[in-house]
N, C-alpha and C positions, 0 to 999 in steps of 0.2 A: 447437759453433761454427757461427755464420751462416754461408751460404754469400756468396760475394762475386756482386757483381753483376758480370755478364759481357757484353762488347760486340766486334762483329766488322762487317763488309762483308758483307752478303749476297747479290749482284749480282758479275758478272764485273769483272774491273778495267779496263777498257778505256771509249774513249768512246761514250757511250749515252744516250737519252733521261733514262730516270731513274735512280737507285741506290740500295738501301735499306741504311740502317744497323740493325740490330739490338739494342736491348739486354734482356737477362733478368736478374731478381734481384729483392731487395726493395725495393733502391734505384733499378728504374728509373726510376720517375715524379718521385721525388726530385730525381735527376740530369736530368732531362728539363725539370724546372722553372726550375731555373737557365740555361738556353741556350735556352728554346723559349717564343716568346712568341705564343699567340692570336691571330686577327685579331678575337677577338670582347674587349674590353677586359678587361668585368669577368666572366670565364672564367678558373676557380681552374685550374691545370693539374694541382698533384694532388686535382681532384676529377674530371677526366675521364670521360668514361664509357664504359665497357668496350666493348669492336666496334664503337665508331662512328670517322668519319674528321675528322679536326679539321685546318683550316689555321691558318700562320700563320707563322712568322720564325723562323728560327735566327741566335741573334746572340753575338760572341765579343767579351764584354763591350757595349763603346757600339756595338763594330762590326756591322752587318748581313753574313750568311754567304751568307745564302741562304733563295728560299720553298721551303716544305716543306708537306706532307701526316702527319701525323701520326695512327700507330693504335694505338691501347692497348689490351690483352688483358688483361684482371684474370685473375689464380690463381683455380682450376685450369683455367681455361678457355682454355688457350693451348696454345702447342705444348709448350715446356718443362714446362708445369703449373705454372711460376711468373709472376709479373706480368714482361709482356714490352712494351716498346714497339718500333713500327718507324717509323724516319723516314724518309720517302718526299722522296732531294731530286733535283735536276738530276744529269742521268751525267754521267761523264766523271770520271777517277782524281784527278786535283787535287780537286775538289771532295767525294767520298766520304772520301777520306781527311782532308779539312781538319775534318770533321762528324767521323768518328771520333775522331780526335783531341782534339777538345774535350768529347767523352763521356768520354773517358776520364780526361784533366784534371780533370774533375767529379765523379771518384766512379767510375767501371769499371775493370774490368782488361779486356785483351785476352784473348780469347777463344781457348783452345787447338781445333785441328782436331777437327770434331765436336762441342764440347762442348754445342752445344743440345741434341743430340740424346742426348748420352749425359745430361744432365740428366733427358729426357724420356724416360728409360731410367730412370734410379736413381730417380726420383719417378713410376715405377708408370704412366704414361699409357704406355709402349710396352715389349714387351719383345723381347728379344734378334737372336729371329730377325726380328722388325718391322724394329727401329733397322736390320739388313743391308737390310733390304729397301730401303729411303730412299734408299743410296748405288745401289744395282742399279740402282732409279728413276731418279737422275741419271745413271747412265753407260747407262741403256739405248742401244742399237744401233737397235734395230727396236720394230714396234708388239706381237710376240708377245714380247719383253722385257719391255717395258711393261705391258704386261697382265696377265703372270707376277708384278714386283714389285707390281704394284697390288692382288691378289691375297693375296698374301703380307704387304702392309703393314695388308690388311684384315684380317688372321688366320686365314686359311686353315691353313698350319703351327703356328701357337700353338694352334688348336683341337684340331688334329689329336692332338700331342703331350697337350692337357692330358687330353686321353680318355683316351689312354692311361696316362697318368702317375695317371690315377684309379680307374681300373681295377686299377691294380697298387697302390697303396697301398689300398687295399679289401680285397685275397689277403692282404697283408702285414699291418692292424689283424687280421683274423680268425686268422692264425695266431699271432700275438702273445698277442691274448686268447684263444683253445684253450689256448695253452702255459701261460698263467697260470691258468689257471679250468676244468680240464679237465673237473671234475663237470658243470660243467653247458651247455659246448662240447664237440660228439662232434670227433673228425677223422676218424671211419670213411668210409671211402671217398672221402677229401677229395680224392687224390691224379688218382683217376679224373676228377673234376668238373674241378679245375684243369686238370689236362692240355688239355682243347681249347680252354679260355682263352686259355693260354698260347701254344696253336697259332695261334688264331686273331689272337695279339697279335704276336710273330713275323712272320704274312702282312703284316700292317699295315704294318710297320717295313721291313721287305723292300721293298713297293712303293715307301716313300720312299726309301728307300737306292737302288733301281734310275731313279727318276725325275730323280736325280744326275746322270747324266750325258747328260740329255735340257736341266736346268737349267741345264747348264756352255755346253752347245750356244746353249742359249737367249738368254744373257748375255753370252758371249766369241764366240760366232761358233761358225762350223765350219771349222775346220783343213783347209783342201783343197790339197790338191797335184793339180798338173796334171802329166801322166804322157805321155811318148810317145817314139818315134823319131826324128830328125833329122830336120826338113823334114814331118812329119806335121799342121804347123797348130796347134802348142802355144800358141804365139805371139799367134797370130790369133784362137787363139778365147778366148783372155786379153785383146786390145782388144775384140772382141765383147761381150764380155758385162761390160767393163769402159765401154765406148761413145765409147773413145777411142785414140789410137795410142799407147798406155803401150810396149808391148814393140816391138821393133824387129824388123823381118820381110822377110827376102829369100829367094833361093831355093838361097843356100850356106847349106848343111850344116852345121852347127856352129854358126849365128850365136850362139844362148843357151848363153852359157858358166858362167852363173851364177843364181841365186836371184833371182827376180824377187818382191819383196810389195808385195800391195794388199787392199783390202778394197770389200766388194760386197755390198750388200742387195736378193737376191733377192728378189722378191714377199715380203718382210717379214722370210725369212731372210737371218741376217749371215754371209756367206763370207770369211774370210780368206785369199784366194789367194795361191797362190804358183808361178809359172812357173819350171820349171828345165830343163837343159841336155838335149839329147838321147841318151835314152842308147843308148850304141853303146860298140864297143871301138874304141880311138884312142889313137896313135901321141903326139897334141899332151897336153902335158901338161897345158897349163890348163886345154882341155877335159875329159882325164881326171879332174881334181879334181871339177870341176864336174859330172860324171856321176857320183860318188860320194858329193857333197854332195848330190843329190836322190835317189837312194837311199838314205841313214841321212833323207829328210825324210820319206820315204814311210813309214818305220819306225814315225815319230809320229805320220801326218795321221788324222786322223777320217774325210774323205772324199780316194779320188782317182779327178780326171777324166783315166781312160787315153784320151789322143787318136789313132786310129789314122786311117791315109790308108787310106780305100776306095779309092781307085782302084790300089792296089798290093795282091798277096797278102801274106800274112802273112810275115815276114822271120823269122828268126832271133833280131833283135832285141825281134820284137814275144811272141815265146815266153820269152822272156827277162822281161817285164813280167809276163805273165802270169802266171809263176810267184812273182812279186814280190808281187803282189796277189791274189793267193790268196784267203788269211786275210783278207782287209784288206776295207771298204765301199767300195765301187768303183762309177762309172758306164762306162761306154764309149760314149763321142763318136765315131760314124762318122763323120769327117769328111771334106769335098771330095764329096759324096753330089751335087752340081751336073756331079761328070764320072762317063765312064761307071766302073763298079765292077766290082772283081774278087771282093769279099767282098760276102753279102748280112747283112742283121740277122739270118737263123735262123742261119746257120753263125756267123757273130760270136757270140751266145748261146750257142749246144754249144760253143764253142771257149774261153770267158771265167764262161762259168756266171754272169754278174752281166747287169746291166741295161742293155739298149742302148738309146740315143739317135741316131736318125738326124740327123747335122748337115749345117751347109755353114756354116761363118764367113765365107766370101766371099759369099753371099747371105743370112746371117743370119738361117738357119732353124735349128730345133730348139729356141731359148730357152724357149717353154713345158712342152713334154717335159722338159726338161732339171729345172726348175723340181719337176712332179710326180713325177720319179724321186726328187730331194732329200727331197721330203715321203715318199715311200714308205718308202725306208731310215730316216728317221731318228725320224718321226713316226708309221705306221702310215697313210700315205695323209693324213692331215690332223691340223691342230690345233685343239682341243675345252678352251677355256679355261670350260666351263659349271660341271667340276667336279672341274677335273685340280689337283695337287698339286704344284710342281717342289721340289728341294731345289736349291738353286742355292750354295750356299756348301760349302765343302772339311770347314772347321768342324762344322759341320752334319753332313754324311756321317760323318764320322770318329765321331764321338759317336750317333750313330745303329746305325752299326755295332758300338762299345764293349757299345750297351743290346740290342743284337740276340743279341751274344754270351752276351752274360750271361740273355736267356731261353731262350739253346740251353742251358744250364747247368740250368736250373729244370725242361725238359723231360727233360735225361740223369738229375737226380737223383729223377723223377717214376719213369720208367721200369727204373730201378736200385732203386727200394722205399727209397729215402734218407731218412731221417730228413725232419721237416716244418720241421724249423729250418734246415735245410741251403737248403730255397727261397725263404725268408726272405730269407737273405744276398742272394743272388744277384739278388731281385727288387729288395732294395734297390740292388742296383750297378746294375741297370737303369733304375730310377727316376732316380738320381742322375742317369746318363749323360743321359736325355732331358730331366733339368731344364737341361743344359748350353747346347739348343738353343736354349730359350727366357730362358737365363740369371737362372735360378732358383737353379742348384747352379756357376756360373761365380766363377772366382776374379778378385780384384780386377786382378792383371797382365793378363791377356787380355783382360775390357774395357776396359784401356788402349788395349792394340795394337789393337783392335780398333777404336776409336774414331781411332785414332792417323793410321787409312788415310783418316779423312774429309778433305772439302774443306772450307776456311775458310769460316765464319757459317753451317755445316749441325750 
């Protein structure tokens, strides 16, 4: 069965210079002839020629719609990989949608979320882990986002996987035909040879499975909690670095009773802040809530910025954080470092074992420090897109780690003297798992859902 031709809004729905209409299939140029008339007279519309830009009138029936810019993409040389036309007309929501509309009267159906792209998935121009990459690209945060899906849409992860995926169906035709033809395939000492393959294929898988959660970083932000004692400048140094008076700031004690969120793009990193209540032991209930509620947030955050007042010594309360943040990726904000101090940065460091940053939110020093601590914890000092790898989808990890497993299985039954059929099995469940990535060995339900998450005419 033909596939239908598909049409959608490819442009934001709001008022806007221009808007494009998208249609793919076989009947675009069909459907495009009936509504779209040339400025140039005797110009056949389905003869058009492929990447070039053609003006001329969109008209619904006798009526004039609208001037348009018209581009036609012949198969396979589009995005979908099928014949695709775009109509370039005036923005603004009445008018996109009055052109949609009469595309579809003509011959389209409306176009389910994603579905160019999963077109341009199922007809071989992109695969699995690419098509995630598209949507990463649109919702990037920052330029090390970007960079990471642009990356990735180039096939960076699709190369990587097909190595490996060829690598191990190569162990797997050779022990296949051993087992079939043994005269004249030895397996003597085959067990020894594979073995560092195997090891070496494992490291591989490993590094993308640990670059996971540097990807997650990379594309959602970094989860930070800001961290202190009452009156320590939590507050302040959330407008600070926010560049505006978000949090509310006086000199009682309690004022942040509750969970403050925002978000912030540090020198290229996306911080997802979140200011909360001061924690202390208190009589007020609500602030008690509220000092419990940033306590189970610190449970989860990726980074927290512990705010301490230098010009007081350590409290009770501030040993109390301490022990909170332990385990946890932490900076520590000297802050108020503008009066005189009763803690210096070495004893803060012996006392917190994490990384100090000398601040002042009331003079609005430390922001660069603060800046190359973030890249120290989380990047290694900096980020090196010449020839890094991210796994940025959950997807991806999970099935990564399925084919990781299954070559720790290949290496137990090497080192166990296991039969040669027994690594077989296993390489096959390996293989499978990392065709998942690239949705080679993906079942038809999850590239639904998958495609399910995109934005309309992607």
């Amino acid at each position: 069965m033909e596939k239908e031709t598909i049409a959608a809004i490819s442009t934001a729905m709001s008022s806007s210079g221009i808007g494009i209409v998208r249609i793919s299939g076989e009947e675009a140029l069909e459907i495009l002839s009936r509504i779209f008339y040339p400025a140039k007279k005797d110009l056949n519309v389905q003869e058009l020629e492929s990447h070039r830009v053609t003006y001329g009138h969109i008209y619904d029936g006798e009526t004039l719609v609208d001037e348009v810019l018209v581009l036609y993409m012949k198969q396979p040389h589009s995005y979908t990989a099928e014949d695709v036309v775009e109509i370039d007309c005036h923005g603004g929501v009445f008018m996109v949608k009055k052109i949609l509309d009469l595309v579809i009267r003509n011959g389209a159906r409306p176009a389910e979320a994603g579905e160019f792209t999963k077109r341009a998935f199922l007809n071989g121009r992109i695969d699995l882990s690419q098509a995630e990459a598209v949507m990463e690209l649109i919702n990037s945060k920052n330029e090390y986002a970007r960079k990471s899906a642009m990356r990735q849409l180039r096939g960076s992860v699709s190369e990587k996987i097909r190595k490996l995926r060829q690598g191990i169906i190569y162990e797997i035709a050779f022990i296949e035909s051993a087992l079939d033809d043994p005269e004249h395939i030895s397996m003597e000492g085959y067990g020894e040879r594979l073995l560092p393959v195997i090891e070496k294929m494992k490291k591989e898988t490993e590094d993308l499975i640990k670059s996971a959660d540097n990807g997650r970083i990379l594309s959602e932000g970094i989860k930070t909690v800001i961290l202190g004692k009452p009156n320590a400048g939590k507050s302040s140094v959330l407008n600070m670095l926010l560049g505006e008076e978000r949090a509310i700031v006086t000199e009682v004690a309690g004022t942040t009773r509750d969970t403050l969120e925002e978000h912030l793009n540090l020198g290229g990193i996306s911080l997802n802040l979140m200011d909360t209540a001061g924690i202390r032991s208190t009589e007020d209930v609500v602030e008690r809530i509220g000092v419990e509620r940033a306590m189970e947030h610190a449970k989860d955050a990726d980074l927290i910025l512990y705010v301490v007042d230098s010009s007081e010594p350590l409290s009770d309360e501030d040993h109390r954080i301490l022990k909170l943040i332990e385990d946890k990726q932490a900076i520590v904000l000297l802050n108020k470092s503008d009066l005189a101090g009763q803690i210096t940065k070495e004893e803060m460091e012996a006392a917190a074992k994490k990384p100090v940053v000398v601040f002042s939110a009331k003079e609005e020093r430390g922001l660069p420090e603060l800046s190359e601590a973030i890249y120290s914890l989380f990047f290694s000092g900096k980020l090196s897109f010449n020839d890094e790898i991210y796994i940025t989808s959950a997807r991806q990890k999970s099935a990564l780690e399925n084919a990781l497993e299954s070559l720790g299985k290949v290496e137990e039954s090497i080192r166990g003297k296991m039969p040669e059929d027994f690594y077989s099995i296993d390489l096959m469940d390996a293989y499978e798992e990392l065709g998942k990535v690239i949705g080679e060995t993906v079942e038809e339900d999850l590239v639904n859902e998958i495609f399910s998450r995109f934005c309309m005419g992607k």
